[in-house]
C-alpha positions as CSV (number, residue, x, y, z in Angstrom):
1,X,0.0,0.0,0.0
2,X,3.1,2.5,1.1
3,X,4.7,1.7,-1.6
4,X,2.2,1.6,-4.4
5,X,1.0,5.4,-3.1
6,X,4.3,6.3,-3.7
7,X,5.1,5.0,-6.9
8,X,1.6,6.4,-8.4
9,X,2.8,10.0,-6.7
10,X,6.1,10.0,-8.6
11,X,4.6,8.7,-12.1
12,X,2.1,11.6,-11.6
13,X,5.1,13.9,-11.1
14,X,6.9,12.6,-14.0
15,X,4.1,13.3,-16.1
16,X,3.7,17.0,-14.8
17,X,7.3,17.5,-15.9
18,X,6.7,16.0,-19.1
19,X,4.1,18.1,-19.4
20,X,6.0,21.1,-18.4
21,X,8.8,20.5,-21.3
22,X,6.3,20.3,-23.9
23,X,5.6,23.6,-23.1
24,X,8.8,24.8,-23.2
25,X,9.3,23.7,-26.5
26,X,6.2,26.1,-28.0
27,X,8.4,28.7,-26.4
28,X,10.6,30.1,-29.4
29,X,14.2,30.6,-29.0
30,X,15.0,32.3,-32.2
31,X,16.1,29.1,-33.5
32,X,14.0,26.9,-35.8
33,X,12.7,24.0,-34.0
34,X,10.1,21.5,-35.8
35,X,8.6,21.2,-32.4
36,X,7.0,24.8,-32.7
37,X,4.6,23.4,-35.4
38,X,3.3,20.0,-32.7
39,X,0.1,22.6,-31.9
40,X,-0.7,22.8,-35.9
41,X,-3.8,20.7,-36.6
42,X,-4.9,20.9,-41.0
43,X,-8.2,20.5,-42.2
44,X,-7.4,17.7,-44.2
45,X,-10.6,16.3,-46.6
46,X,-12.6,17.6,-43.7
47,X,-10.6,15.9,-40.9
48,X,-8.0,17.9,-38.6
49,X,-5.1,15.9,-38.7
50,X,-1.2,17.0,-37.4
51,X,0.9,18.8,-39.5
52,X,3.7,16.2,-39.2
53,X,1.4,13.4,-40.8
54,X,1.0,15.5,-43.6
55,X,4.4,16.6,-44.8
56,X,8.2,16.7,-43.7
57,X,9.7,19.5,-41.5
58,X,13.2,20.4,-42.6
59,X,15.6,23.0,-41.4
60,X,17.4,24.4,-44.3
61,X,19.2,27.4,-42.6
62,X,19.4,28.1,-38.6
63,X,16.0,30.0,-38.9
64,X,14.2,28.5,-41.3
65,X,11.7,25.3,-41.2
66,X,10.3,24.0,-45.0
67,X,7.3,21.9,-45.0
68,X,7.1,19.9,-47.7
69,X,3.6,18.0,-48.1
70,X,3.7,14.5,-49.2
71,X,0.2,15.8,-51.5
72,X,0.8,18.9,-52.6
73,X,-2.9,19.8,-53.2
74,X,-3.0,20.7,-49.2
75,X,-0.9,23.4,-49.6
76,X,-3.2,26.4,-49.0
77,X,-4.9,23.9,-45.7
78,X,-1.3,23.8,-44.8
79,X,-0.7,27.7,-45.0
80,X,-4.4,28.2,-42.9
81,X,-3.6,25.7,-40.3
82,X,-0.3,27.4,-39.4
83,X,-2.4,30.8,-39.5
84,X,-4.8,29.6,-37.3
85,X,-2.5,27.8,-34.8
86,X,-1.1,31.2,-34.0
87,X,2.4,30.2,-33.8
88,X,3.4,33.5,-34.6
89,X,4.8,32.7,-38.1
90,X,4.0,33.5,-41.6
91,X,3.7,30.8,-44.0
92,X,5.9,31.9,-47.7
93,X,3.8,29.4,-50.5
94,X,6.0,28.4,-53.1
95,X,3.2,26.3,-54.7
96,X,5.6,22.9,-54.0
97,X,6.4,23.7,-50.3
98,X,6.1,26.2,-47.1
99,X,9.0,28.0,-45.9
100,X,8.5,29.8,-42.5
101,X,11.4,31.9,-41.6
102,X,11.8,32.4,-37.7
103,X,12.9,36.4,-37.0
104,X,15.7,37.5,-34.9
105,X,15.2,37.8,-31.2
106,X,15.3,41.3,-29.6
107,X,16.1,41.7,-26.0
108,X,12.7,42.8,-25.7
109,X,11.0,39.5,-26.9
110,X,13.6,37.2,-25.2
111,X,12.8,39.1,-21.8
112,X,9.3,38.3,-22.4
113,X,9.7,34.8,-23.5
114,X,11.7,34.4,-20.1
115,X,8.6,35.5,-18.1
116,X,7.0,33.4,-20.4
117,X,9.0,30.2,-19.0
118,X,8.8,31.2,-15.6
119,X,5.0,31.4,-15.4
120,X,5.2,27.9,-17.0
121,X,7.6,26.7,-14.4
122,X,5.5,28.1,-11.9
123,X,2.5,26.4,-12.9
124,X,4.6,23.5,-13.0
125,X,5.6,23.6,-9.5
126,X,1.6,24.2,-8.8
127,X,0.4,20.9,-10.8
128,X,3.3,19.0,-7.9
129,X,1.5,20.5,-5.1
130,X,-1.5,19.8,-6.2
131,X,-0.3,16.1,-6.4
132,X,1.3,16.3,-2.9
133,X,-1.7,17.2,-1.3
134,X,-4.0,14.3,-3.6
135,X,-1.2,12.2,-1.7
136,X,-1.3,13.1,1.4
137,X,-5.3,12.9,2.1
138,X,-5.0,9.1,0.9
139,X,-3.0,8.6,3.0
140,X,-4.3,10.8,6.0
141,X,-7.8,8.6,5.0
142,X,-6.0,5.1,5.1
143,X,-7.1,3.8,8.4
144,X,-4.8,0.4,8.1
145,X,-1.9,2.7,8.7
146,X,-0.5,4.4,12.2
147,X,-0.1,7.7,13.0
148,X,3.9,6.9,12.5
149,X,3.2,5.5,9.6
150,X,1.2,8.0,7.6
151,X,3.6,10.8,9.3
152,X,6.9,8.8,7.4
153,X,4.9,8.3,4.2
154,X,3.9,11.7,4.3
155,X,7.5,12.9,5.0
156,X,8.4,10.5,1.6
157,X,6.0,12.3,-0.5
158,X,7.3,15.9,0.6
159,X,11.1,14.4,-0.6
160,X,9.2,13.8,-3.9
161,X,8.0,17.4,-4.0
162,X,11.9,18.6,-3.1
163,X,13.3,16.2,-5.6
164,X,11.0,17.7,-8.8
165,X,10.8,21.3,-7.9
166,X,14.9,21.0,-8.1
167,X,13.9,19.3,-11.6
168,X,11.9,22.3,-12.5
169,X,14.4,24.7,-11.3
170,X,17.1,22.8,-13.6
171,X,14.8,22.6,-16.5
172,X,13.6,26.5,-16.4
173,X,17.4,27.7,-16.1
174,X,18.4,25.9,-18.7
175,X,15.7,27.3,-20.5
176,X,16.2,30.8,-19.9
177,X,19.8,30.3,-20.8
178,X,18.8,29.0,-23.9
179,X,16.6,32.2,-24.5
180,X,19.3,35.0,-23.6
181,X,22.1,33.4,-25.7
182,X,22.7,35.5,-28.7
């Protein structure tokens, strides 16, 4: 029981960090990165499907992503998926393939990204408590358990809590980094 409370608290963690760097990819660095087109859903025959199952993302140049559709007759649905997505980008047609080119960063943009990264991390760190404290009232309602018991257990999950917030410390400062390098 102790231990299976546990394990199910730290898999639930996992996934909130998971979760967390999935949303620091949609966060731009001023580098291309495929990943900023994962959010881009095509009307495809009627049918919104992901970009990526659609065509090929290539980086040609530092900051520049081609998607190249494996029918080129969804082009234009394509071009108004990536509108709609709002990934801040603006699709060039070529009539055989999309090139998005990613601007330049200015400080101004990169500071807001950072506070961009650090309300993420914050929620983040609000998903684990929210977990911890899930944890902690099974445990306070377990009634096979003494008052030692659930104490140590509860002590356990708050090393849990230490051990990922450290995680998400890690993960946002090497994020930030990643933002302020020119």
């Amino acid at each position: 029981m102790m231990d299976n409370v546990l394990n199910e608290t730290e898999n639930k963690m996992k996934k909130a960090i998971e979760t967390m760097e999935k949303r620091f990819t949609n966060v731009r660095a001023g580098r291309a990165n495929p990943a900023i087109l994962d959010s881009v859903m095509v009307s495809y025959y009627g049918t919104a499907t992901p970009l990526k199952s659609l065509a090929t993302i290539s980086i040609p140049e530092a900051r520049q992503l081609m998607i190249k559709p494996f029918d080129r007759s969804c082009l234009n649905d394509i071009e108004k998926g990536i509108y709609e997505a709002n990934v801040g980008l603006t699709p060039n047609n070529n009539g055989e393939c999309i090139i998005l080119n990613i601007p330049a960063l200015t400080e101004e943009t990169r500071k807001e990204y950072v506070k961009q990264v650090k309300q993420i991390a914050e929620e983040g760190k609000i998903n684990l408590r929210g977990i911890r404290q899930d944890s902690n009232n099974e445990i306070k309602k377990n009634d096979d358990l003494t008052d030692d018991e659930k104490d140590n257990l509860m002590d356990d999950v708050q090393e849990l809590i230490n051990k990922y917030n450290k995680v998400i410390d890690e993960k946002e400062k090497e994020k930030e980094r990643e933002l302020l390098t020119v």
